[in-house]
C-alpha positions in Angstrom: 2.3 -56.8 2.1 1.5 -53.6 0.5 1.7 -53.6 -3.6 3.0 -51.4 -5.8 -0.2 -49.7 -6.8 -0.9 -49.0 -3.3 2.6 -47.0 -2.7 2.0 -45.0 -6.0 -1.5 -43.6 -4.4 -0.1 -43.1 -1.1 2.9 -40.8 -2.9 0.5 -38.9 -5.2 -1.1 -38.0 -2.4 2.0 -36.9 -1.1 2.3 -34.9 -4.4 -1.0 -33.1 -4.3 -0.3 -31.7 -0.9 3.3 -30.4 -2.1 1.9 -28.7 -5.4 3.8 -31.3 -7.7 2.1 -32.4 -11.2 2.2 -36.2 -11.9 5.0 -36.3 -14.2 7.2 -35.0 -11.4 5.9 -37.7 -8.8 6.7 -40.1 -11.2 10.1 -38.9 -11.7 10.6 -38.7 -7.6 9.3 -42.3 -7.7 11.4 -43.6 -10.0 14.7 -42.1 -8.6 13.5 -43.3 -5.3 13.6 -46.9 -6.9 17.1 -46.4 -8.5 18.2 -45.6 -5.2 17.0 -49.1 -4.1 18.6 -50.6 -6.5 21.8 -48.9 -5.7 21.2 -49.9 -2.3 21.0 -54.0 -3.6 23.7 -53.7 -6.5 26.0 -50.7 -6.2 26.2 -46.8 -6.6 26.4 -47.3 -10.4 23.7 -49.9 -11.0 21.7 -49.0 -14.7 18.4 -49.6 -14.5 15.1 -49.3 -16.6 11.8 -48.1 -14.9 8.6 -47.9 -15.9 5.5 -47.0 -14.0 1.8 -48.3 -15.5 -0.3 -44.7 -15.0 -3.2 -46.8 -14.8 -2.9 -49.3 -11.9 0.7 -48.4 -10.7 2.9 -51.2 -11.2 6.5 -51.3 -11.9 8.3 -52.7 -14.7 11.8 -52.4 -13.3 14.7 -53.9 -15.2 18.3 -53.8 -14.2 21.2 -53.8 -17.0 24.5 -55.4 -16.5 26.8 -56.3 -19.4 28.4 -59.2 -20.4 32.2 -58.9 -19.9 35.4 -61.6 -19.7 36.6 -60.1 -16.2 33.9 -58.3 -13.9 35.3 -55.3 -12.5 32.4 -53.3 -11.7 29.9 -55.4 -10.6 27.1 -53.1 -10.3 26.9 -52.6 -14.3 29.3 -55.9 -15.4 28.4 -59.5 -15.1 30.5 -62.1 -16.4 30.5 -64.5 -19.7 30.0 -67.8 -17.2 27.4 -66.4 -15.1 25.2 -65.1 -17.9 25.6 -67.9 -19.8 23.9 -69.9 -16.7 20.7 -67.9 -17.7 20.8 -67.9 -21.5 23.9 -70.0 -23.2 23.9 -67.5 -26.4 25.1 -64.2 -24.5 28.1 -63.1 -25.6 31.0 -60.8 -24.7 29.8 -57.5 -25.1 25.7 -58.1 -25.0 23.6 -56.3 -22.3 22.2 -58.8 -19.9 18.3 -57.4 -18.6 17.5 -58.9 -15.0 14.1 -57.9 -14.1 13.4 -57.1 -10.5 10.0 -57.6 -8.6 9.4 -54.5 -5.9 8.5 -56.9 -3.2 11.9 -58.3 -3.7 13.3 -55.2 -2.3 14.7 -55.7 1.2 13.9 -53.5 4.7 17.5 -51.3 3.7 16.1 -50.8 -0.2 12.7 -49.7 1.1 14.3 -47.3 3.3 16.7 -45.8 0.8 13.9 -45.8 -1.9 11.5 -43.4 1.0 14.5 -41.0 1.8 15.3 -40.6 -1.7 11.5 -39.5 -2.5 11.5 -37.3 0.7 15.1 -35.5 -0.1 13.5 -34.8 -3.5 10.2 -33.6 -2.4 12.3 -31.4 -0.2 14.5 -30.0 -2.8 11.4 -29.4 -5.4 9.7 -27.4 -2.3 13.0 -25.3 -1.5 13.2 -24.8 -5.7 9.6 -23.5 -5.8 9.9 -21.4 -2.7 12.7 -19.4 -4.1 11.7 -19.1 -7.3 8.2 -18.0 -6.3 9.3 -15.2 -3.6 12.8 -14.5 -5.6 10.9 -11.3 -7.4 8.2 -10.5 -4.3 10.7 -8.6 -2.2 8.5 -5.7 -1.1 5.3 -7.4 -1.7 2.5 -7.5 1.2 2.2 -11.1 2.7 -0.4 -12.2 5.0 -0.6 -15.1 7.6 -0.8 -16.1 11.0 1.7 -16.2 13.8 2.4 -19.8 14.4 5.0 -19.6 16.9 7.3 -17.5 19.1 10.6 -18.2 19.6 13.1 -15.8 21.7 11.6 -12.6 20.7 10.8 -13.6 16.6 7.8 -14.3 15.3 7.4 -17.5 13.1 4.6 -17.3 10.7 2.6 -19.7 8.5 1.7 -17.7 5.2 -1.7 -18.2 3.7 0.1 -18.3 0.0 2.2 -21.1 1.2 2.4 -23.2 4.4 5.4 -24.9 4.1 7.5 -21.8 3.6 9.5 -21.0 6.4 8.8 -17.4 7.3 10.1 -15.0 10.5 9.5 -11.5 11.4 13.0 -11.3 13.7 12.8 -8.5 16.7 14.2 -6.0 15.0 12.0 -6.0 12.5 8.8 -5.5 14.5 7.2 -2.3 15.8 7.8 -2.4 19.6 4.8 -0.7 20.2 2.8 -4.0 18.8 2.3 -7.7 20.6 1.2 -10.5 19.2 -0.1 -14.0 20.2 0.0 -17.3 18.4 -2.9 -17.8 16.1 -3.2 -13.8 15.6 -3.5 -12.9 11.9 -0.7 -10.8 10.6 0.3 -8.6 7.7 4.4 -7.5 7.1 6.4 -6.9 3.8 8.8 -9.5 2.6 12.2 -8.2 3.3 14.5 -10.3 1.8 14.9 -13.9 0.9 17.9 -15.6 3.0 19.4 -18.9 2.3 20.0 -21.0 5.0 21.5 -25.0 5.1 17.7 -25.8 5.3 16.3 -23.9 2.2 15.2 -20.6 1.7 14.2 -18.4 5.0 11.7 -15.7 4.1 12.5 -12.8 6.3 9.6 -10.2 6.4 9.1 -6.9 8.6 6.9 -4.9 10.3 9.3 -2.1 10.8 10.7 -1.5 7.4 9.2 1.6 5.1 8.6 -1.2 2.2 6.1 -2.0 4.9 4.3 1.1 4.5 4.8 1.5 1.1 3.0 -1.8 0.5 0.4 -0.8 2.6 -0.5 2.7 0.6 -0.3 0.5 -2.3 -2.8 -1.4 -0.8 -5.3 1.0 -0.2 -4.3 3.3 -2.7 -5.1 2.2 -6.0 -3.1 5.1 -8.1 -0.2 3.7 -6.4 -0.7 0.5 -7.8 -1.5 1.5 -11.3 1.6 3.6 -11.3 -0.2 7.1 -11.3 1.1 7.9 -8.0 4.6 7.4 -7.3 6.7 6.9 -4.0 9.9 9.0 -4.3 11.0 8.5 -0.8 10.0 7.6 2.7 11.7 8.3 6.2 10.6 6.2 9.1 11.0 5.9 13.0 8.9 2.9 14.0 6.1 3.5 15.9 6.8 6.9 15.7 6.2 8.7 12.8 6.9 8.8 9.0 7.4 11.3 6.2 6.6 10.1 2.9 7.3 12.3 -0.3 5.0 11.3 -3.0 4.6 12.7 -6.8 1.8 13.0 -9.4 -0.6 15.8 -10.4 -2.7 15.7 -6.9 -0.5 13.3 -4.8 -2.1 14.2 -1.7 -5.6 13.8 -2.4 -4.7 10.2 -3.6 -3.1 8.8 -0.3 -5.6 10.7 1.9 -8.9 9.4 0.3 -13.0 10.4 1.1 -12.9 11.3 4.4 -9.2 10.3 5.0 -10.5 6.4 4.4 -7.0 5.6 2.8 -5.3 7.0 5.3 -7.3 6.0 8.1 -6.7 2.6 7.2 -2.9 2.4 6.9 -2.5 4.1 10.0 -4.8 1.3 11.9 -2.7 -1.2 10.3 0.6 0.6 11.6 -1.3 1.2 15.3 -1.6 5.0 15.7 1.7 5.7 14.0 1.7 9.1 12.5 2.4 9.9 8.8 2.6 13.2 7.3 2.2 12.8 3.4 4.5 15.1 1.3 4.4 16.4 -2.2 7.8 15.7 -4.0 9.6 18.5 -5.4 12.9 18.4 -8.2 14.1 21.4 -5.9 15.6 21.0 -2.6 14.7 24.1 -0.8 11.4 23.6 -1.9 11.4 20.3 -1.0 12.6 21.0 2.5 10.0 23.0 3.3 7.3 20.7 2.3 9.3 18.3 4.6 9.4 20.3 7.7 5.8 21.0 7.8 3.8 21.3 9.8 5.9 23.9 10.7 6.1 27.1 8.2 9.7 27.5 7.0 10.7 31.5 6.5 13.6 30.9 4.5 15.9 28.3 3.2 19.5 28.6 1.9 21.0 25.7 0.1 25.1 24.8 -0.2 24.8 22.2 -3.0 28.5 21.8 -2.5 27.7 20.3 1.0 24.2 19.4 0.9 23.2 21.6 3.6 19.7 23.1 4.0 19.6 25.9 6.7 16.5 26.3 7.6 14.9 29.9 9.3 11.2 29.8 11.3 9.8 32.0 13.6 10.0 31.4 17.0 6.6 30.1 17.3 7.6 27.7 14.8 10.6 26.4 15.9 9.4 23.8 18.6 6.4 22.2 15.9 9.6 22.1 13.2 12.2 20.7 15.3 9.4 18.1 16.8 9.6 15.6 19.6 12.9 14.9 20.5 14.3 16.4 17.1 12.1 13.7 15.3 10.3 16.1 12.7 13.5 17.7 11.6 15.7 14.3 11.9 13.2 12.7 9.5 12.6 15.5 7.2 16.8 15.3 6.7 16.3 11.7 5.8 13.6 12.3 3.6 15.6 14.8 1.2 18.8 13.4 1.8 20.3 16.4 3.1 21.6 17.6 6.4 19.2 20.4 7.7 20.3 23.2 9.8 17.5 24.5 12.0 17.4 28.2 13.4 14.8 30.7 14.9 14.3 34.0 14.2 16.1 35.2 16.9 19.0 33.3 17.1 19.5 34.1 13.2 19.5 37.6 14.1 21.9 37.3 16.7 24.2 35.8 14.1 24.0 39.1 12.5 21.8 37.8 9.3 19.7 40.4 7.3 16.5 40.2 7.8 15.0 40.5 5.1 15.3 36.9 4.4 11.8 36.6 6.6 10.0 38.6 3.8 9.3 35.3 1.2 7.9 35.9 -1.8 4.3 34.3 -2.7 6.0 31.2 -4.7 7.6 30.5 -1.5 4.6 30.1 1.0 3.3 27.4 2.1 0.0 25.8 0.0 -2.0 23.3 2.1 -4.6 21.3 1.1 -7.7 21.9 2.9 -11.2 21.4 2.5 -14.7 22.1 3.1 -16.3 20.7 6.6 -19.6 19.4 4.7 -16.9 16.7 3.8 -16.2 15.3 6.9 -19.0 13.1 8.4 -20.5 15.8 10.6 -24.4 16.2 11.5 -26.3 19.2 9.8 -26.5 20.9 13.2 -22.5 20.9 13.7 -21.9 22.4 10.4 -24.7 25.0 10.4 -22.9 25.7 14.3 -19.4 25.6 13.3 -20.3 27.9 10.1 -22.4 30.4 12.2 -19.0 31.3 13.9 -17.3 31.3 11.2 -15.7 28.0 10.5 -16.2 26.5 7.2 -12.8 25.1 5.9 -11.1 22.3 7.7 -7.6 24.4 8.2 -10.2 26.5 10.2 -10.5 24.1 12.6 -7.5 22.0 13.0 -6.1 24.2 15.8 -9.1 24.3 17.8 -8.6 22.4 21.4 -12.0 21.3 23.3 -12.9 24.2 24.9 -13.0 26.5 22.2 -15.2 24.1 20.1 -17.3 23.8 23.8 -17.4 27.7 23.6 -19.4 27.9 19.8 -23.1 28.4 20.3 -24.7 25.3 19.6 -21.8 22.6 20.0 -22.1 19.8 23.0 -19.7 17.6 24.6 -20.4 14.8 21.8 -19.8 17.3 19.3 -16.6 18.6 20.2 -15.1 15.1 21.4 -16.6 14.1 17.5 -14.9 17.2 15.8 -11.2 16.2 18.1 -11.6 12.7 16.9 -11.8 13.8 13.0 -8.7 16.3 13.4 -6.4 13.7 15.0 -7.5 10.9 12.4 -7.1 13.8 9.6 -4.0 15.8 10.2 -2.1 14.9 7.2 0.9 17.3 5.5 -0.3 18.0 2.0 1.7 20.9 0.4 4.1 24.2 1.2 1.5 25.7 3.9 1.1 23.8 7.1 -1.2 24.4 9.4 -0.9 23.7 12.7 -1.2 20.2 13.6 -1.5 18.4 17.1 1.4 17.4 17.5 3.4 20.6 18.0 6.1 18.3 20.0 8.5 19.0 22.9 10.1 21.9 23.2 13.6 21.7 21.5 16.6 23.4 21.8 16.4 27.5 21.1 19.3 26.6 18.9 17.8 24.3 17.2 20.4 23.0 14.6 19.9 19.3 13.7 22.0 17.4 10.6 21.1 14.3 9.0 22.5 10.8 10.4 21.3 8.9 7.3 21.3 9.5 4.0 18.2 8.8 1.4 15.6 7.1 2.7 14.3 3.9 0.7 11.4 3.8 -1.3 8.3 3.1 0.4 4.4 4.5 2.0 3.3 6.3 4.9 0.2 7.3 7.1 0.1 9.6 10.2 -1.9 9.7 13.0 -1.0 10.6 16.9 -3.4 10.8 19.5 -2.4 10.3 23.2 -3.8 7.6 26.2 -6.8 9.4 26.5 -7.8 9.4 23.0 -7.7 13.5 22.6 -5.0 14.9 20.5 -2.1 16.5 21.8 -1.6 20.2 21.9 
């Protein structure tokens, strides 16, 4: 028969694989014995145990007192029956019956083992919570261990026994993964169920961006750069409104590298990166870029930004399917009003509301092409005609880079590849960008369905099937 020594190892190996210190095993153990004995005597049986840290034996001694009339018998024994053991007990004295381990039956055994297990089990819930309690936006990697009607189950690298799901709705359609496939997502939100604590993490959420930028981003981290609010359609595209002295420059990185690798993680999802502003108007411009903004008129009273572009303008600010403009309304928490030129006119509007002051252009953040990673012969080509700036450039399509003096096939694939992986919004001016969108209504008027968006990061990048970016 297996000693007592023997079933000590065997449950502090238990303990070392469930992250428990010895003076906590010893406790399980030891409440897993006084179930026993609850088991063999009663619910309310006192006991004394003690647990030899060297070689494991138990010292287990079970009190009953010494009483006329036995009424509980768990904790009482009577004046007769003690007496049979020792004929000096008297009424009142506490009677100590010591108790051999291998005297415990096939039922004690048992209740002593589900004891231990239902306490490992709570400790394990207890640690769970409090360790993820206060790590609800927090980036968590693992793999995907399962799928089970559309959720992913995951098993976290920070802690295995953790239940964790990434639930449909929470993923980015446009992504599929297998079982064994390494995964990043944000945690979400802790949800108690009858089992313990689910860990619910997403994919899909703007914390998941925002954890990514913080990430890659290390002025983000240290607090230099700060989030002020993000505006997300999955797969899509996000707006992100950042704030600090040079914002921008921060998120984007040498060569975009920052960027560049958010918007891998997010699989080709586009992010336009906005400076924050205190004022709205100016604030809606910088969120409607790429497109440049004429004039805005703000009603405070109603949170209601009209918006005025030119007509070339309109279909790159009201976006695919309404997405730039829908997202720049979430982003500042206002409904936005779009209009052209025209139809403004038509309205009967003054126009000299089209004639906007220098304060109110557009500043964009551009940059010299001996940045980019671009051969000597490319640059001296591109400069030869004239192009030195990357703003230059960015609404170049093939042909025209194919019709510079100098430039190849490689070279213009190479300089398509760098403007897609590079558009990003930086300031007031926007440049054009590839992805001028569908045409939208002439009208153009779209409000805001949601209010503020929540705090988190975003990248942007857009290319189509083929890999060229779209006009």
């Amino acid at each position: 028969m297996v000693n007592a020594a023997q079933i000590v190892a065997a449950f502090r190996d238990v303990a070392a694989t469930k992250s428990l210190s010895d003076e906590e095993m010893t406790d399980l153990v030891k409440d897993g014995i006084l179930a026993g004995l609850a088991r063999i005597y009663g619910v309310t049986v006192q006991a004394e145990i003690e647990i030899d840290e060297d070689t494991g034996e138990f010292d287990i001694v079970v009190l009953r007192r010494v009483v006329e009339e036995v009424e509980d018998p768990a904790t009482e024994i009577s004046l007769e029956e003690a007496r049979w053991d020792d004929d000096t007990y008297e009424v009142g004295d506490v009677m100590e019956i010591p108790v051999a381990f291998a005297e415990f039956g096939r039922n004690a055994v048992m209740a002593v083992k589900q004891r231990i297990v239902q306490r490992v089990r709570e400790n394990e819930r207890d640690r769970i919570r409090d360790e993820f309690a206060d790590q609800v936006g927090e980036l968590l990697s693992g793999e995907v261990q399962q799928i089970e009607r559309g959720k992913l189950v995951l098993m976290l690298n920070r802690s295995r026994d953790a239940e964790a799901i990434i639930p449909w709705k929470d993923q980015n359609p446009r992504e599929r993964f297998r079982q064994g496939d390494p995964i990043r997502a944000v945690l979400k939100k802790v949800e108690e169920t009858p089992k313990g604590p689910r860990l619910i993490l997403s994919r899909a959420d703007p914390l998941f961006v925002a954890a990514l930028f913080k990430l890659e981003v290390p002025e983000i981290y240290q607090g230099i750069v700060e989030i002020r609010e993000i505006a997300r359609e999955v797969g899509g595209r996000t707006k992100i409104a950042v704030y600090s002295l040079d914002p921008v420059g921060a998120c984007v990185g040498l060569k975009g590298s920052r960027v560049q690798a958010v918007v891998s993680e997010l699989g080709g999802e586009r992010i336009d990166i906005v400076p924050w502003h205190p004022d709205t108007e100016v604030f809606a411009r910088r969120a409607l870029a790429p497109a440049r903004v004429s004039k805005v008129v703000s009603d405070a009273e109603r949170q209601v930004i009209t918006a005025i572009v030119d007509e070339d303008q309109l279909s790159l600010a009201i976006g695919r399917n309404g997405q730039n403009v829908r997202l720049a309304s979430q982003l500042i928490g206002w409904q936005i009003d779009l209009y052209g030129s025209r139809e403004w006119l038509e309205r009967g509007a003054d126009l000299s509301l089209f004639s906007s002051s220098p304060e109110e252009q557009y500043e964009t953040a551009d940059f010299p092409l001996a940045e980019l990673d671009l051969t000597a012969g490319t640059l001296a080509a591109l400069s030869a005609a004239g192009y030195d700036t990357f703003l230059q450039i960015i609404d170049l399509e093939r042909r025209d880079f194919l019709g510079i003096a100098g430039l190849g096939e490689e070279d213009a694939d190479r300089l398509l590849q760098l403007i897609d992986e590079l558009t990003v919004v930086e300031g007031e001016q926007a440049s054009g960008e590839p992805d001028s969108g569908d045409e939208g209504d002439e009208t153009g008027s779209e409000g805001a369905e949601d209010g503020p968006a929540e705090e988190a990061t975003a990248v942007a990048v857009e290319s189509d099937e083929n890999g060229e970016p779209e006009a």
